[in-house]
SETORTOR-407059 format. One record per residue (C-alpha): residue in three letters; x, y, z. Coordinates in Angstrom, 1 decimal, padded with zeros to 4 digits. Layout:
> ALA, X, Y, Z
...
END
This chain:
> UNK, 067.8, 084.0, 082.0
> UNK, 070.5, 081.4, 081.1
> UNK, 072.2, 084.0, 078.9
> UNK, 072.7, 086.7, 081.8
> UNK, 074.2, 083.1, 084.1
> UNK, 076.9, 083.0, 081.0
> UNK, 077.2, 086.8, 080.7
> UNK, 078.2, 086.2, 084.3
> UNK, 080.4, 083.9, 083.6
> UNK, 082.4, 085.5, 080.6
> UNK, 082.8, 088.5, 082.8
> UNK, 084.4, 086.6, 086.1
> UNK, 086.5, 084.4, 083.4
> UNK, 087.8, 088.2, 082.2
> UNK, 089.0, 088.9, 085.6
> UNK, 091.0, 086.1, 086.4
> UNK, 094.3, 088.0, 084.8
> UNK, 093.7, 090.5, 087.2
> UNK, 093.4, 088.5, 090.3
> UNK, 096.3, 086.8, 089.7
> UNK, 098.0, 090.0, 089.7
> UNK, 096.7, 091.2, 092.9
> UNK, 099.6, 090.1, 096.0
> UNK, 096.7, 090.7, 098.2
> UNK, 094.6, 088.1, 096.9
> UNK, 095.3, 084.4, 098.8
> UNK, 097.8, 082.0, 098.1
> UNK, 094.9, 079.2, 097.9
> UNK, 092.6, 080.9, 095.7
> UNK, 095.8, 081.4, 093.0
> UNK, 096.3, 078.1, 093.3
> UNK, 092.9, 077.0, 092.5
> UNK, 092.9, 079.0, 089.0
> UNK, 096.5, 077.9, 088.4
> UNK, 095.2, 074.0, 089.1
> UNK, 092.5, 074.7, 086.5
> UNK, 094.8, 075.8, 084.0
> UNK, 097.0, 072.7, 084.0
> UNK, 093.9, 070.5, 084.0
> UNK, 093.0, 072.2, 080.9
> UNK, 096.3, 072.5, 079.3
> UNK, 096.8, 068.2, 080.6
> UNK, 096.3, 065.6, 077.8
> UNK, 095.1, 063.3, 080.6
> UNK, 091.4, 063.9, 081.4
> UNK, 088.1, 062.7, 082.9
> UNK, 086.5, 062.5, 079.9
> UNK, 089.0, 061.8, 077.0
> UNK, 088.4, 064.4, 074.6
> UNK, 088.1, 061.7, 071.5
> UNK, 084.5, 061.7, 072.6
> UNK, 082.5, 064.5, 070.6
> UNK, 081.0, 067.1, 072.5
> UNK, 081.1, 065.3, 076.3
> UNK, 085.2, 065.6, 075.8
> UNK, 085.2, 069.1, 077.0
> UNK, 082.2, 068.8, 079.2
> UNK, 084.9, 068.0, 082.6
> UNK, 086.7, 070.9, 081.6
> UNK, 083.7, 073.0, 081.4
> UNK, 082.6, 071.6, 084.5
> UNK, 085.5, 072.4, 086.5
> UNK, 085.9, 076.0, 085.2
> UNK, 082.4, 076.7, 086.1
> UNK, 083.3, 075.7, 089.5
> UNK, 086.2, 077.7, 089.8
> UNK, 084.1, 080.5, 088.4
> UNK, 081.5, 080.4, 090.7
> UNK, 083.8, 079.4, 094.0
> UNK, 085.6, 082.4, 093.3
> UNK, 082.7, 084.6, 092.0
> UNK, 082.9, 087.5, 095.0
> UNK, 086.4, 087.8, 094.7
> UNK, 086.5, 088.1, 090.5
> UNK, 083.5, 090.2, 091.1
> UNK, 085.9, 092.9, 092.6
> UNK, 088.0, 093.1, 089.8
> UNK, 085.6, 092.9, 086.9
> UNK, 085.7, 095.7, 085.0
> UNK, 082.3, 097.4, 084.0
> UNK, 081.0, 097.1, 080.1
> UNK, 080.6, 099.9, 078.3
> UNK, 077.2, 101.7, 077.5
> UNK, 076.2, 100.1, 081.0
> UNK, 074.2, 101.8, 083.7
> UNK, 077.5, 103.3, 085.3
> UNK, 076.4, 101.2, 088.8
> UNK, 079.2, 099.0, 088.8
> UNK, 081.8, 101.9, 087.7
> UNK, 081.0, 104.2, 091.2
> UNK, 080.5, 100.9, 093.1
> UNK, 081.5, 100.9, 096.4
> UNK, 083.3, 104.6, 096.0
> UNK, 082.1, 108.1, 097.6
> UNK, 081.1, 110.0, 094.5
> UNK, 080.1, 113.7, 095.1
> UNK, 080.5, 116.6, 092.5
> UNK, 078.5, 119.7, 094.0
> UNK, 078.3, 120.6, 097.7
> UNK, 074.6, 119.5, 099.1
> UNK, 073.1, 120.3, 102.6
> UNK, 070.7, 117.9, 104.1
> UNK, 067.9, 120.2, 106.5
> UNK, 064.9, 118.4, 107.9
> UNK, 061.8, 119.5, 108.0
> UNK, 060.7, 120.7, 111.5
> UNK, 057.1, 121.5, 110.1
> UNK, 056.3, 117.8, 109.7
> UNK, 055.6, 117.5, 106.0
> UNK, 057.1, 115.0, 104.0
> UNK, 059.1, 115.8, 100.9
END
């Protein structure tokens, strides 16, 4: 279960790029992900990153926060993987290739 949580993950952290390119995205929500990239990018931490392994557990900490604070919005522009169920690609979209008539039944059978 923990690996579809970081599957998640992964896939919001691949959509950032493109919701920084969106002008219709928020000003505050821009500068959240640009505040997460200087903290990362910073020499001056939390946790000073001479100490193995909990060095880079602020950093991870914060990004996981961003991640999931923002995980509706990235959810709009992540992009479908491929061999998937093809759910997310006709998500939200009117998808109709043939002509189909709806009748009811006036006999009272169920289908």
């Amino acid at each position: 279960m923990k690996y579809l949580a970081l599957g998640a993950l992964l896939k919001r952290l691949k959509a950032v790029p493109r919701l920084m390119k969106d002008r219709s995205v928020s000003f505050w929500k821009k500068a959240l992900v640009v505040f997460g990239i200087i903290y990362l990018v910073l020499p001056m931490d939390l946790i000073p990153p001479i100490i193995p392994v909990f060095g880079f557990l602020d950093d991870i900490v914060l990004w996981a926060f961003i991640l999931v604070h923002l995980k509706d919005e990235l959810d709009k522009y992540a992009v479908p993987q491929e061999g998937g169920s093809g759910a997310d690609k006709y998500s939200g979209r009117d998808v109709l290739e043939a002509d189909y008539t709806v009748e009811d039944r006036k006999d009272g059978q169920e289908s």
